[in-house]
C-alpha positions in Angstrom: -4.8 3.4 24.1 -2.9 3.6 20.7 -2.0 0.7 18.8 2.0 0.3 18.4 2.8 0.2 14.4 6.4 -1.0 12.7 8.0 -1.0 9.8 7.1 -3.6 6.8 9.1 -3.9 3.8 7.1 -4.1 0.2 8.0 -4.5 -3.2 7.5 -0.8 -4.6 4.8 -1.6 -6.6 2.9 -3.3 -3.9 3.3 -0.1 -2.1 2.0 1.4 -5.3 -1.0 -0.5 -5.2 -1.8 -0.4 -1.8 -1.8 3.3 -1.8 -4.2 3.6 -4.9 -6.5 1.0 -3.3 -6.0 3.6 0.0 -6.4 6.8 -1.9 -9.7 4.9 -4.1 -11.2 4.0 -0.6 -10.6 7.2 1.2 -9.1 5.2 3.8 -5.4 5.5 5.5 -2.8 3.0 4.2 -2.3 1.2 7.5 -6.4 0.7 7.2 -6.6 -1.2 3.8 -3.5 -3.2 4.9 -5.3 -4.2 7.9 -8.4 -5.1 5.6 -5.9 -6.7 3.4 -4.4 -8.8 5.7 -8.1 -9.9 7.5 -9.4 -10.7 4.1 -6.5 -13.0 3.4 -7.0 -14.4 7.0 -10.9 -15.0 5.9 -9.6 -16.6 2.7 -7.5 -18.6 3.5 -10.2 -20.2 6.3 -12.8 -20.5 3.7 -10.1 -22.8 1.5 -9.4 -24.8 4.8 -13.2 -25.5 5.4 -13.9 -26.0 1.1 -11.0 -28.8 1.4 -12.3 -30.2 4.5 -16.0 -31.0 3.1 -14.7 -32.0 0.3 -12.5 -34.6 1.7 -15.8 -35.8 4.0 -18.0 -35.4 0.7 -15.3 -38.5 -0.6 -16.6 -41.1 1.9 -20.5 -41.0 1.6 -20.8 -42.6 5.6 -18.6 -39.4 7.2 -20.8 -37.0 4.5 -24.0 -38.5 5.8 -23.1 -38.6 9.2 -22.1 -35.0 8.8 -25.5 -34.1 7.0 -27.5 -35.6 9.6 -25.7 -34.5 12.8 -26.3 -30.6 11.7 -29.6 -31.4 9.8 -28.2 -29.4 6.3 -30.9 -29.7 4.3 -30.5 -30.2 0.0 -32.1 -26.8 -0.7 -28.4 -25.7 1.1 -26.7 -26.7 -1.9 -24.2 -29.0 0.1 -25.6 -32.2 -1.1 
């Protein structure tokens, strides 16, 4: 089963880019906007969960509770 596609618009240069990155890659455009957008997605989560501990790294009890419960040990380098 094919995947339905549609119509985005870009600034030209974005377009620009994207198809050098494409072109560099050996890839089709609608792949390395696909890897685009997952690698923003992945991003974007990792900045969720880096603000998260560092909220719970602010009160020591939640950061030890935390460090206990999963066992992280210092050689983790989230101590």
């Amino acid at each position: 089963m094919g995947s339905s596609t549609t119509t985005i618009r870009v600034e030209k240069a974005v377009h620009e880019r994207l198809v050098e990155i494409s072109h560099d890659s050996g890839r089709q455009l609608v792949d390395t906007i696909r890897d685009a957008t997952e690698a923003l997605e992945r991003a974007r989560f990792a900045e969720k969960v880096r603000i998260q501990l560092d909220v719970l790294r602010g009160d020591s009890a939640a950061w030890a509770e935390y460090i206990a419960e999963f066992d992280v040990a210092v050689s983790d380098g989230l101590t």
